[in-house]
C-alpha positions as CSV (number, residue, x, y, z in Angstrom):
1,X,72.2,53.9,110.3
2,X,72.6,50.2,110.5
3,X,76.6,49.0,111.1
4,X,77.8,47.4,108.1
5,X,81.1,47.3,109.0
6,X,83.3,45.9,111.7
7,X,87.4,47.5,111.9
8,X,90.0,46.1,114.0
9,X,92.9,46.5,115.8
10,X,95.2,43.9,115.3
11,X,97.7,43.6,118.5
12,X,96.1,42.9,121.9
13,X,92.7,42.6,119.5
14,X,93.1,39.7,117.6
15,X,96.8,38.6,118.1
16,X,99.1,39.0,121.4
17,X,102.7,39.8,120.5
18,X,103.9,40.0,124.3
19,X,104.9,36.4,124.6
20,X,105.9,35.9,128.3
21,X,106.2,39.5,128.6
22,X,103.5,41.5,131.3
23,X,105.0,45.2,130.2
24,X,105.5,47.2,127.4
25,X,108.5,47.9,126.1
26,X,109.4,45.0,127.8
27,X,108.4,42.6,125.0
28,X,110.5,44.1,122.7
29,X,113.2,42.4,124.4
30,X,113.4,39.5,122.2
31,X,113.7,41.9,119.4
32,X,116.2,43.8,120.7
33,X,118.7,40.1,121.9
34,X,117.7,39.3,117.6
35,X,119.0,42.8,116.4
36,X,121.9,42.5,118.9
37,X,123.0,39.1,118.1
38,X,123.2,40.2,114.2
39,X,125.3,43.3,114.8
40,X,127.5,41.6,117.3
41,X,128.8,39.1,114.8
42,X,129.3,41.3,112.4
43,X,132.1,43.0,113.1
44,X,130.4,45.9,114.7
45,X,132.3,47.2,118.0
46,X,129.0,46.2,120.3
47,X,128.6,47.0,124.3
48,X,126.8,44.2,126.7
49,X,123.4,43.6,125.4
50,X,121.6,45.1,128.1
51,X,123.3,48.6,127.8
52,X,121.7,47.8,124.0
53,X,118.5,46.7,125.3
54,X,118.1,49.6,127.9
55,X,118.9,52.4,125.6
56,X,116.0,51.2,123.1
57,X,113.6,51.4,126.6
58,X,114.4,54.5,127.1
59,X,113.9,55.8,123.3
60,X,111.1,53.8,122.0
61,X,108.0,55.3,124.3
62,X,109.3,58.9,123.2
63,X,109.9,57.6,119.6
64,X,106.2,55.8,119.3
65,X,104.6,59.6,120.8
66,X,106.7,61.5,118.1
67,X,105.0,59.3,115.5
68,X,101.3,59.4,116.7
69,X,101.6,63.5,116.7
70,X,102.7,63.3,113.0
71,X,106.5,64.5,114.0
72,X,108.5,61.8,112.4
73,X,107.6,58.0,111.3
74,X,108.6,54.8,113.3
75,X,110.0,52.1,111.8
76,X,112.1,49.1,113.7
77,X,115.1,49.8,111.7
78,X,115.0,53.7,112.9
79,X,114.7,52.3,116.3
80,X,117.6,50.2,116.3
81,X,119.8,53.0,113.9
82,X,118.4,55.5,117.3
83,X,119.9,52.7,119.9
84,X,123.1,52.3,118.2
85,X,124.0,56.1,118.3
86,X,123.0,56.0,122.0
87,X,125.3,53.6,123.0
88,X,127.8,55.4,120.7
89,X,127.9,52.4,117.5
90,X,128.0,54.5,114.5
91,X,128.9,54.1,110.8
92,X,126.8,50.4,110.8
93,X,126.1,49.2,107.2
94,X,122.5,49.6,105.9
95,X,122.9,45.8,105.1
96,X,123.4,45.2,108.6
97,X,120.9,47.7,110.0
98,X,118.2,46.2,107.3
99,X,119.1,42.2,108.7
100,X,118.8,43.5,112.2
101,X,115.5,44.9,111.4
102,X,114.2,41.6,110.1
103,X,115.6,39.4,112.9
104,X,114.2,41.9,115.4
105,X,110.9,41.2,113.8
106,X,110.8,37.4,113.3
107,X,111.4,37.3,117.1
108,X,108.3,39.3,117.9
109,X,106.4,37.0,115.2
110,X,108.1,34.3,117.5
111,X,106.3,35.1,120.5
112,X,102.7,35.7,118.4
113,X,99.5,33.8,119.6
114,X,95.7,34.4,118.8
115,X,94.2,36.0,121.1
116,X,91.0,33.7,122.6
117,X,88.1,33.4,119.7
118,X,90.0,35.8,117.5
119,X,89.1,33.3,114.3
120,X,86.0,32.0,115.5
121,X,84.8,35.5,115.6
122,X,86.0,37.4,112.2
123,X,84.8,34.4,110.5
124,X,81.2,34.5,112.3
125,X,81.0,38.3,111.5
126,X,81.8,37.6,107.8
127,X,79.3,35.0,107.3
128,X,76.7,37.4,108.7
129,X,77.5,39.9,106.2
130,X,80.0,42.5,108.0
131,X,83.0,44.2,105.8
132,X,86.2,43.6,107.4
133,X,88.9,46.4,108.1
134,X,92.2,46.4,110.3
135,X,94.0,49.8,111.9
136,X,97.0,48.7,113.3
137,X,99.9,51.0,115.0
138,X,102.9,49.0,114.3
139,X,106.9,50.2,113.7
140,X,106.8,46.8,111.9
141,X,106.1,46.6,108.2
142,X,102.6,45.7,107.5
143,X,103.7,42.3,105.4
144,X,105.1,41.3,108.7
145,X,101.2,41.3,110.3
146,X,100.2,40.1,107.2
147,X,102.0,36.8,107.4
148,X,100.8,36.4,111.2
149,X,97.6,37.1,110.0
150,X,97.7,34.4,107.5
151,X,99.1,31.5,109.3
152,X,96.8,32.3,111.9
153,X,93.5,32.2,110.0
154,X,92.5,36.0,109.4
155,X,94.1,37.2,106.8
156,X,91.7,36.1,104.3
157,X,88.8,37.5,105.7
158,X,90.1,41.7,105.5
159,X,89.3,43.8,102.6
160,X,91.0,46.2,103.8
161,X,94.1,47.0,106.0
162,X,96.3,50.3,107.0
163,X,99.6,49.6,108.7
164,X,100.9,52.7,110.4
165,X,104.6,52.6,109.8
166,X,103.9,51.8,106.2
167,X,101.7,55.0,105.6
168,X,102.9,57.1,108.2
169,X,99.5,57.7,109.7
170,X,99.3,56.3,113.3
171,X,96.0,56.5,115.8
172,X,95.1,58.4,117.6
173,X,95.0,60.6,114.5
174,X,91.8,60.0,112.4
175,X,93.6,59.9,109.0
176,X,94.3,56.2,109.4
177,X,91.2,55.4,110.0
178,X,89.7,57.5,107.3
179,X,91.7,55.6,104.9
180,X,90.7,52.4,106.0
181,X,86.9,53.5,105.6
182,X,87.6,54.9,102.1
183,X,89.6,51.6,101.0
184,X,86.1,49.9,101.6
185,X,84.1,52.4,100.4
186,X,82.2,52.9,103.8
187,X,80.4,55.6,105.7
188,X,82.0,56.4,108.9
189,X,78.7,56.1,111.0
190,X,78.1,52.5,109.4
191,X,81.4,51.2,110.6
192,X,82.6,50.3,114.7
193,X,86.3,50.0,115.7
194,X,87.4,47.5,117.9
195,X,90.2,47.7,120.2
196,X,92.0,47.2,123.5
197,X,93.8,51.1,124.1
198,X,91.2,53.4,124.3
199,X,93.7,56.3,124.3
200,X,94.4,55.3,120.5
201,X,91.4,53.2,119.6
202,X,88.7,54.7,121.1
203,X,89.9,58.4,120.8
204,X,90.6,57.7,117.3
205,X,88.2,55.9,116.4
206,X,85.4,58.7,117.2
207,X,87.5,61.0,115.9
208,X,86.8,59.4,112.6
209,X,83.0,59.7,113.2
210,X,83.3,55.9,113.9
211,X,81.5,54.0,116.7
212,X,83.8,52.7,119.0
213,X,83.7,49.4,121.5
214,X,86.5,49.2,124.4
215,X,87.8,45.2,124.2
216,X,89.1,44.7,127.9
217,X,91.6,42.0,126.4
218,X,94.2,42.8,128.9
219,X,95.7,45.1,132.1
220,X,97.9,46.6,130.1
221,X,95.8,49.9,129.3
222,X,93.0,51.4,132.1
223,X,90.4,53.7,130.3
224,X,90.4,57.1,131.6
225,X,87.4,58.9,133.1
226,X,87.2,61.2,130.2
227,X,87.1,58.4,127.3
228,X,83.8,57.2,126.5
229,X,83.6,54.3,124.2
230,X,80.3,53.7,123.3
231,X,80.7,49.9,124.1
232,X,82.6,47.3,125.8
233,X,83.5,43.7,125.9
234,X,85.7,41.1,128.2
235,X,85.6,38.7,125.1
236,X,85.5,38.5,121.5
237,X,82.4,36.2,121.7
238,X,80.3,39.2,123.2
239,X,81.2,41.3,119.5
240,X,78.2,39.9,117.4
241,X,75.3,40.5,120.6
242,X,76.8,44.0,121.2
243,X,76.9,45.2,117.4
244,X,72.8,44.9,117.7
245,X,72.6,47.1,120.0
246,X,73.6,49.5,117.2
247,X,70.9,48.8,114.6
């Protein structure tokens, strides 16, 4: 069947979050200084920031696996509530916890840029008669993307759009996926995800009875032997040439 549909991850796909950052977790850094700077004022018996910072390292990879095998859900204000109790803060306000989350995120919006032809491409797709999806793993709430998205140029061009933290459903899992395709109203085998981690887009994606395309955007993820995308790009600008090849 014919692809009809083109789904997208959004970070490291169509917008960078890691500012200056090479690493993940490191680029939650700015985050973390943001949450910090808001519970240090307020009255909250805080120790140096990198004691903070360092204790969110350590919990956040374990944190992010717990959520993508359907233990628990992630959300940045768990994340921060997690770092607190490791460095011994406890009893925090919920007021406090909730502006900590928001700072934390307007500081990883901060550091936001397109990634090369992101636009250029959704737009060309669009006019050539592709639906338009977005997956997107995120501990952020999905308004948060949204607004990147619009001041950026995308937002308007998505049907459809499944935030992980905000349906508790995270690649590489197929039910995120699945309820992306049934928002549109699409057959799995018409559709093709796009992303840069094949360990959650291209494992998820076929597990979804999706074709998938590997989008080398960056070094930060290496594709195993054992994953087999059944494409892949170095740029966005390749997308519309390879999607042919699927007809």
């Amino acid at each position: 069947m014919p692809i009809e549909t083109v789904i997208f991850d959004l970070g490291g796909t169509l917008i960078e979050y890691t500012g200056s950052y090479a690493d993940w977790p490191d680029l939650e850094t700015p985050g973390f200084q943001a949450a910090y700077d808001v519970l240090a004022v307020d009255g909250n018996r805080m120790p140096p920031f990198t004691q903070f910072r360092d204790a969110g390292f350590g919990l956040l990879p374990n944190m992010w696996q717990a959520a993508t095998r359907h233990e628990q859900n992630l959300r940045v204000v768990d994340l921060i509530t997690a770092s607190l109790q490791a460095v011994d803060v406890r009893d925090v306000a919920n007021t406090d916890l909730e502006t900590a989350a928001f700072q934390y995120g307007a500081a990883i919006q901060a550091q936001a840029y397109l990634i090369d032809n992101a636009v250029e491409t959704v737009i060309t797709l669009k006019d050539a008669g592709y639906r338009l999806g977005l997956v997107s793993n995120t501990m952020f709430p999905g308004t948060l993307h949204q607004e990147d998205m619009a001041r950026f140029g995308l937002l308007e061009h998505f049907e459809a759009m499944v935030f992980s933290a905000d349906v508790t459903k995270w690649k590489p899992n197929a039910d995120p996926f699945l309820q992306v395709l049934d928002e549109l109203g699409v057959e799995a085998e018409t559709a093709v995800y796009v992303g840069d981690d094949p360990a959650s887009d291209v494992v998820g994606g076929r597990a979804a009875g999706m074709h998938t395309i590997f989008f080398k955007s960056s070094n930060r993820f290496h594709k195993p032997e054992h994953i087999h995308p059944h494409a892949e790009i170095n740029t966005l600008t390749e997308l519309q040439d390879v999607l042919k090849l699927f007809a």
